[in-house]
C-alpha positions in Angstrom: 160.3 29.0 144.1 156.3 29.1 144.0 154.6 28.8 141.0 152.2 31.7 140.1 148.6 31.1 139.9 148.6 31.7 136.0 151.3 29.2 136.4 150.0 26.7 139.3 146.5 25.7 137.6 146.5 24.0 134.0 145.0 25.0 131.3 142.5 22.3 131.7 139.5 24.4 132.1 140.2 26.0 128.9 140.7 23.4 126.4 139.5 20.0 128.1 138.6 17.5 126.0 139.6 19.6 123.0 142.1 18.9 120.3 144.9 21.6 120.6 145.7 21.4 117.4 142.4 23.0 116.3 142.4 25.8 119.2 143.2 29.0 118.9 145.8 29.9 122.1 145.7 33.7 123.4 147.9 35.0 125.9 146.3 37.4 128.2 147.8 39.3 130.3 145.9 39.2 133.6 144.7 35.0 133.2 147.3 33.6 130.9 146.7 31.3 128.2 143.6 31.4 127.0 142.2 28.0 124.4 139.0 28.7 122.2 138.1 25.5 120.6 136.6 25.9 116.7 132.5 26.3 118.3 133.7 29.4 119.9 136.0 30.8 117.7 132.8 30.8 115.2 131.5 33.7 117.5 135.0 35.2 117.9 135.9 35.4 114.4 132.9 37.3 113.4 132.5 41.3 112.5 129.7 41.7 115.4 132.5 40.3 118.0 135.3 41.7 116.6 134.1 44.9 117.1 134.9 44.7 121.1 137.9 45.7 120.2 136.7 49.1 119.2 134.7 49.3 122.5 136.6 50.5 125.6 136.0 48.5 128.7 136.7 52.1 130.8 134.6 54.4 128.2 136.4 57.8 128.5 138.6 56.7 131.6 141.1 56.4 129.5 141.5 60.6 129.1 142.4 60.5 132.8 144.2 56.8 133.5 146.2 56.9 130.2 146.6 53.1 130.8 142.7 52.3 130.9 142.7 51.7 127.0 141.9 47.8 127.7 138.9 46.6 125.3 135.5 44.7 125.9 137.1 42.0 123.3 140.0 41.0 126.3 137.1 41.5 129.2 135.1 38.6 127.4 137.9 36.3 126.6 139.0 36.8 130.4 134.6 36.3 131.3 134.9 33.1 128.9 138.4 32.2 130.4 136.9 32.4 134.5 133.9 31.2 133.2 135.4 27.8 131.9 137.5 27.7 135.2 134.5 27.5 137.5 132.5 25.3 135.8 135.3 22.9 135.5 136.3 23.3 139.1 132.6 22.5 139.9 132.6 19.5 137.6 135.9 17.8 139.1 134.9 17.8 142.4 130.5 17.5 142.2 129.8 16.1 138.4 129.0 13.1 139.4 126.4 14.1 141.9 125.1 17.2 140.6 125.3 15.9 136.8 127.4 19.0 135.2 127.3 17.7 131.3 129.2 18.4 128.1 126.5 20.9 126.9 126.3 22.3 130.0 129.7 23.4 130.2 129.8 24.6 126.7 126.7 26.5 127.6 128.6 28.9 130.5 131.8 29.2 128.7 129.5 30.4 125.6 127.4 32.7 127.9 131.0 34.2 129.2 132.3 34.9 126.0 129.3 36.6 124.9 127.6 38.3 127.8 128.8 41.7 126.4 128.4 41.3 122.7 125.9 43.8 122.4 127.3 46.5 125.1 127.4 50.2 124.1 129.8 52.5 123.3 132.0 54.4 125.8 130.9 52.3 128.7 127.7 52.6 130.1 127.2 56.4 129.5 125.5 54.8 126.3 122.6 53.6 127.9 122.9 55.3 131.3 123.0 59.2 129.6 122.9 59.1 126.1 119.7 57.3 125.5 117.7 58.8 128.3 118.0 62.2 127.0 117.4 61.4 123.2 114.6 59.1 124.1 112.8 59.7 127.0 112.0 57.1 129.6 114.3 54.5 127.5 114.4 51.2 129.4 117.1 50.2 126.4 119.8 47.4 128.1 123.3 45.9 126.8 122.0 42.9 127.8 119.0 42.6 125.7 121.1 43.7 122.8 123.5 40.8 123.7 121.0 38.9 123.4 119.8 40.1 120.4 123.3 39.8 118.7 123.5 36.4 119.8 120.5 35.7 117.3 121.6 38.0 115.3 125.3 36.0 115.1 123.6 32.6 114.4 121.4 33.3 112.0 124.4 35.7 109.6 127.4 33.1 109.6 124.9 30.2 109.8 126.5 28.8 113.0 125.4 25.5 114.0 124.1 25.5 117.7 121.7 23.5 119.4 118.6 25.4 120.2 118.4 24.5 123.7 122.0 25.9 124.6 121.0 29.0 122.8 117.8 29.4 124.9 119.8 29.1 127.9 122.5 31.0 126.5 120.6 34.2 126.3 119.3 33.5 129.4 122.6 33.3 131.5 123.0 36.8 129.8 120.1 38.0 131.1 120.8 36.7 134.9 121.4 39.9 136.7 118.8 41.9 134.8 116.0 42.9 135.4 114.2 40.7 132.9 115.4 37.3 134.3 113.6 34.1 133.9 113.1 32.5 137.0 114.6 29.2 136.8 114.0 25.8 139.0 116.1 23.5 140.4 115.7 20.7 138.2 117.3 23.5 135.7 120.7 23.6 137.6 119.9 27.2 138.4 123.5 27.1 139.9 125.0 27.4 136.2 123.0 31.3 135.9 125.1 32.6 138.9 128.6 31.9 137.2 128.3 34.5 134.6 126.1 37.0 136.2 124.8 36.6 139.4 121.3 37.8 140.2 120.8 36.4 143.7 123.9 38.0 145.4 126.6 39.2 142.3 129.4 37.1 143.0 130.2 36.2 139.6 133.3 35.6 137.3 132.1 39.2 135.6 133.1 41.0 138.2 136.3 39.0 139.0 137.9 39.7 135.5 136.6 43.8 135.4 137.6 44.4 138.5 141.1 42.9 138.1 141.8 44.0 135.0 140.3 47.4 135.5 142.9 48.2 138.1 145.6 46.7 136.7 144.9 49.0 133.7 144.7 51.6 135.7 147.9 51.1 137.9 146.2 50.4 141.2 147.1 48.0 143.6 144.2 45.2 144.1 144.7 42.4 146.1 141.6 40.5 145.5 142.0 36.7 145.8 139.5 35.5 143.2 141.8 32.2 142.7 140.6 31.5 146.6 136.6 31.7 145.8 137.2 29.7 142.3 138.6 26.7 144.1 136.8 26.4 146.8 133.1 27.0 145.6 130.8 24.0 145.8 127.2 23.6 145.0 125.0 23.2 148.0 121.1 23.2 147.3 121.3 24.4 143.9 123.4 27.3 145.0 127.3 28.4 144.5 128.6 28.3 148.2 132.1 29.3 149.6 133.9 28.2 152.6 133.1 30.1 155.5 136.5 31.6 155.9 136.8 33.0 152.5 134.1 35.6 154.2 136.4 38.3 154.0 138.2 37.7 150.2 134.2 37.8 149.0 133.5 41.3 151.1 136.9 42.3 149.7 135.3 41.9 146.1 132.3 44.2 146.9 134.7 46.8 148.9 137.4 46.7 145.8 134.1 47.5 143.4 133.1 49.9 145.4 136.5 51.7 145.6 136.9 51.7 141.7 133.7 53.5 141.1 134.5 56.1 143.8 138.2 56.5 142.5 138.0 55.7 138.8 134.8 55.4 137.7 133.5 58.4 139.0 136.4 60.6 138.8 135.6 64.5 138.9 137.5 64.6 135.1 135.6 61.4 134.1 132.5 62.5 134.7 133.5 65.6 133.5 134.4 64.2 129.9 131.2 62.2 129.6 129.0 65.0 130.0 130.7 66.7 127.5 131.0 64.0 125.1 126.7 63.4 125.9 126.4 66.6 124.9 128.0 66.1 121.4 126.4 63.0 120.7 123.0 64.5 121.7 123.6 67.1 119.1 124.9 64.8 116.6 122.0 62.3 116.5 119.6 64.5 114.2 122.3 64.0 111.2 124.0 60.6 112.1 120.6 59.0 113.7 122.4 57.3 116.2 119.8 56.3 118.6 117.9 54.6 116.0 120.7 51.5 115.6 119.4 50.6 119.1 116.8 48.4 118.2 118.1 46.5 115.0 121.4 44.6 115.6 122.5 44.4 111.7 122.8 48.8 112.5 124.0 48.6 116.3 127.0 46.3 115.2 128.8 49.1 113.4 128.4 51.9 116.2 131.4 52.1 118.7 133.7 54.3 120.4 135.1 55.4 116.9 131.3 57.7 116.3 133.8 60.5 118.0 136.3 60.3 115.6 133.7 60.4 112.7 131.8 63.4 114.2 135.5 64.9 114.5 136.4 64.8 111.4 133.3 65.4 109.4 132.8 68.7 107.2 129.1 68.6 107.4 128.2 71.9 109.1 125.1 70.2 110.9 128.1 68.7 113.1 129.8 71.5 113.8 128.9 72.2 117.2 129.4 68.6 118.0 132.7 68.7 116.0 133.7 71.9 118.4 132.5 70.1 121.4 135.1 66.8 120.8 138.0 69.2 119.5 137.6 70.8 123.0 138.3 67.6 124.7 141.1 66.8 122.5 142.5 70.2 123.3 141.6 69.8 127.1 140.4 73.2 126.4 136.9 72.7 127.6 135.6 76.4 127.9 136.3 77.8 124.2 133.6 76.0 122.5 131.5 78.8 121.7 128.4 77.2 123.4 124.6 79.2 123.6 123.7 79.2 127.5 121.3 75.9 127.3 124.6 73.9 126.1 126.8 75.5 128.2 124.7 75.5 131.4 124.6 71.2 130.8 128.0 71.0 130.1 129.4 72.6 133.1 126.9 70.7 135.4 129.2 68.2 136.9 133.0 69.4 136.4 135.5 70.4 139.3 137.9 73.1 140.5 140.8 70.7 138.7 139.6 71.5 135.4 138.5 75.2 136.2 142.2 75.4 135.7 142.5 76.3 131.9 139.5 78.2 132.4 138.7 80.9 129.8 138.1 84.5 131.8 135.4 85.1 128.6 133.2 82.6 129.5 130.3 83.4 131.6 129.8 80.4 133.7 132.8 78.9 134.8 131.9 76.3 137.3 133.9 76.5 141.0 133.5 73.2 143.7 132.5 74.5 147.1 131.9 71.7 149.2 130.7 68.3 149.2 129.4 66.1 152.6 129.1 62.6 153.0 125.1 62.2 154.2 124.9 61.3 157.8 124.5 57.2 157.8 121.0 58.2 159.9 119.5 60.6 157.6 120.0 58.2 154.5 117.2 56.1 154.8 115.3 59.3 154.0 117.2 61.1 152.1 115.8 63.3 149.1 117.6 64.9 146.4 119.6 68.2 147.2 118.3 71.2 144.5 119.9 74.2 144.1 116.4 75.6 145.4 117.3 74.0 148.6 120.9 76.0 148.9 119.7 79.3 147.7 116.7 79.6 150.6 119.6 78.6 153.1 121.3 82.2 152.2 121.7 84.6 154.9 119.8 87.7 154.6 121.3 91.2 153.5 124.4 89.6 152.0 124.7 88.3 148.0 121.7 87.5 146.6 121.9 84.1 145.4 120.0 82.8 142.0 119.1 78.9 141.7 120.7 78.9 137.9 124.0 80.0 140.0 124.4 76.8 141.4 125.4 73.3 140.7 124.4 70.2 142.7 126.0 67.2 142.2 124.5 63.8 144.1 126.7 60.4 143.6 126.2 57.0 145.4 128.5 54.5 145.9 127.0 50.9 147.1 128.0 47.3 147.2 125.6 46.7 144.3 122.8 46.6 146.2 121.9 49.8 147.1 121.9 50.2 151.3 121.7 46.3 151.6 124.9 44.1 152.2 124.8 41.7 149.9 126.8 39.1 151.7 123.4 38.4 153.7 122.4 36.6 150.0 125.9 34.7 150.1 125.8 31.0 151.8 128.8 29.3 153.2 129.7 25.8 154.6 131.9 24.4 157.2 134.3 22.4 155.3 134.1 19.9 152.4 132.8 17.2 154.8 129.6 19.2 155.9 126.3 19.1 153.9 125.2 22.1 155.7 125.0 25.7 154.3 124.3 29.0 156.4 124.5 33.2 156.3 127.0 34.2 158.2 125.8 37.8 160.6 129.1 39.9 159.9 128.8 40.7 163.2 130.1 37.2 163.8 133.5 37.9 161.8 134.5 40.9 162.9 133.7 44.4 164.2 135.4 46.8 162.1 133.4 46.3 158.8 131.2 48.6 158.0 127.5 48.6 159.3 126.4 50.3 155.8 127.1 49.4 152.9 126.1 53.2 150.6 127.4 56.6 150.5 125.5 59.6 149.3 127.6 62.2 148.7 126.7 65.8 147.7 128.7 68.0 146.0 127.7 71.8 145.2 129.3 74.3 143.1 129.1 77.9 141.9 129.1 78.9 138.2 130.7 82.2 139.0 134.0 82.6 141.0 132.9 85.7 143.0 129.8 83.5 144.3 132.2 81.0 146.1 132.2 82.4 149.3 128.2 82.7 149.4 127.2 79.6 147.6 129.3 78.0 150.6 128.3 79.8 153.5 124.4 79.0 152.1 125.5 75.2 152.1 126.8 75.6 154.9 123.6 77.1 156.9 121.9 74.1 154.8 123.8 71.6 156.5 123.4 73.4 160.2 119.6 73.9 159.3 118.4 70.2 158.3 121.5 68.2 160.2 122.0 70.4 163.2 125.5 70.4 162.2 128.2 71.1 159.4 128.2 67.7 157.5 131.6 68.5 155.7 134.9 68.1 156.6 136.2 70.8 156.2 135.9 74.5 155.4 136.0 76.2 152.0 139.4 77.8 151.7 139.4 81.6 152.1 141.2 81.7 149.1 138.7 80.0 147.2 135.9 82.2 148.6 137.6 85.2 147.4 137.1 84.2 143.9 140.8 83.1 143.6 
């Protein structure tokens, strides 16, 4: 019988060169074991790190994948576990030549562990919805928090590091942002694309979310991460893979891209998060929470727990925030007795699934029409869909249509970078006997991938059942007028135009 891959590589990468007797072992349940020598478990066993466990890795999946309860805390020991494993890997086969040393290993592993450490409750509806609305034009990032709370670590429990793997600590956190240093080739720029890759995303990050993610979730996945991890080499100060692992690394992008559209993204997920925006925005006058963001001795304490605490609070300043969360508990989203500017935001986004448990006394209830995929040739283009745009497509002498009767709902999916493919940033080689590195045109591999790489997708809705039928024939006539065709798949159901 084969071994397993948790069984078929040693636990080298974890504890090499360490004492077992002094490491902590944790059993994981997507890697295996997992060592942390004492320097890292004085990160682990502090307050500021502990609190990942309070932190979903899904946010508010879990209130439609039941199983997506899986915490930040196991996401960066399975970041600090890949992390160690490539770095290793690179190291037996290159050290020698491309002088991998002991600080420099303990440098990514460190950088995997706490690349998240300052992340944001519920996921990134934190500092993707929250924080925008409550502070206008916030640029506020988990990763600058991270690195932050990596000061902020050091300097409480008086943790002995040496300042130059602390500079480039912080700095492998910040790789993939958008405030990256710029590093040269004398700095073995390699080592900043393990954790988070900036020049093409191929890092360990994403092999251990996207993994676990659908594992939590019950999906199938059938990435091969163990495949890029032992064959990567370093070729001219970049991470390189064999040229026939060209498909496992677009499968990495693909299997992303299917998790945002199928979990991530979820009609009920978004639904949830608008809902549970809404309650925070009216809870941060009395429970200032917006103001822990830029002082990591108050952002420590804030996690996904802020819902039960507004939930359970008598205060009558959080009462409508109270209501709001006891809705979603319910799953009785429509008898939160809401005035028409709350109400209006809070139905913005939801679908037919969860007009279900509707309440007739409400006076918006929110009905999906139709959605389209945008035609591949108009995205280039492509501006934003208003319901100004629907309600001038109406026909004349039928329903009069009113902009605040219509929803419009825009989501794009990409490969992480927007319409570019980001396997034209990925460099491959030959075989282990070739020095030479190159792109590789997918037309060269194969003809059935896709030629783009982002869907726009718009979705439009009517806040009144007896609308259906004319919000949809005016989407419709939009579609016809600016396409020259009907962009949707199909047609609205008669039923559903009848208000049913």
């Amino acid at each position: 019988m084969g071994t397993t891959w948790n069984e078929g590589v040693t636990s080298f990468c974890s504890f090499s060169g360490q004492d077992r007797r002094f490491a902590k072992h944790i059993h994981d349940n997507v890697h295996g074991n997992i060592y942390l020598d004492p320097f890292f478990l004085h990160f682990v066993d502090t307050e500021q790190f502990q609190r990942l466990r309070d932190l979903k890795q899904l946010g508010l999946c879990h209130m439609v994948y039941p199983g997506a309860v899986h915490s930040r805390f196991e996401h960066s020991l399975g970041v600090y576990r890949l992390a160690s494993e490539a770095v290793h890997t690179i190291k037996a086969h290159q050290g020698s030549e491309i002088n991998i040393e002991h600080n420099d290993i303990k440098t990514v592993k460190l950088a995997g562990l706490l690349h998240d450490v300052g992340h944001g409750p519920f996921s990134h509806l934190f500092e993707r919805e929250f924080l925008p609305r409550v502070l206008k034009g916030s640029k506020w990032s988990h990763e600058e928090m991270s690195v932050k709370m990596i000061d902020y670590i050091v300097d409480a429990h008086h943790i002995e590091i040496d300042a130059e793997i602390l500079k480039n600590v912080k700095e492998m956190v910040l790789a993939s942002s958008a405030n990256a240093s710029q590093k040269t080739s004398s700095e073995k720029r390699f080592l900043y694309d393990i954790v988070a890759n900036g020049r093409n995303g191929t890092d360990v990050d994403k092999f251990d979310y996207i993994v676990r993610d659908s594992r939590a979730c019950g999906l199938g996945c059938n990435l091969q991460f163990q495949r890029l991890m032992e064959t990567m080499r370093v070729m001219g100060d970049e991470i390189c893979y064999r040229a026939k692992e060209y498909l496992t690394i677009h499968n990495l992008f693909v299997t992303r891209a299917d998790l945002h559209r199928t979990v991530y993204t979820h009609a009920k997920v978004k639904a949830i998060e608008l809902m549970v925006v809404d309650a925070l925005t009216l809870a941060n006058g009395e429970l200032s929470i917006s103001e822990t963001i830029h002082e990591p001795a108050k952002f420590w304490k804030l996690d996904d727990s802020i819902l039960r605490q507004i939930e359970t609070s008598d205060k009558q300043e959080l009462k409508e925030a109270r209501d709001l969360i006891l809705s979603i508990r319910r799953r009785d989203l429509y008898q939160v007795p809401f005035d028409n500017k709350w109400k209006q935001i809070a139905l913005l986004s939801l679908s037919t699934e969860f007009l279900d448990c509707a309440i007739s006394t409400i006076d918006y209830i929110l009905q999906f029409c139709n959605e389209f995929s945008v035609p591949k040739d108009k995205l280039e283009h492509f501006k934003d869909i208003t319901p100004q745009n629907i309600v001038c497509s109406q026909r004349n002498g039928g329903t009069t249509l009113k902009e605040e009767d219509i929803a419009v709902s825009i989501v794009k999916i990409d490969l992480t970078r927007g319409r570019s493919n980001p396997m034209e940033s990925i460099n491959f080689f030959q075989d282990y006997e070739s020095d030479y590195k190159f792109p590789i045109p997918e037309e060269r591999i194969s003809h059935l991938l896709p030629a783009f790489c982002q869907d726009t997708i718009v979705r439009v809705y009517s806040k009144k059942p007896e609308l259906v039928g004319a919000v949809s024939e005016a989407f419709e006539n939009y579609q016809v007028k600016t396409y020259g065709m009907k962009a949707q798949v199909h047609d609205t159901p008669e039923k559903k135009k009848r208000g049913k």
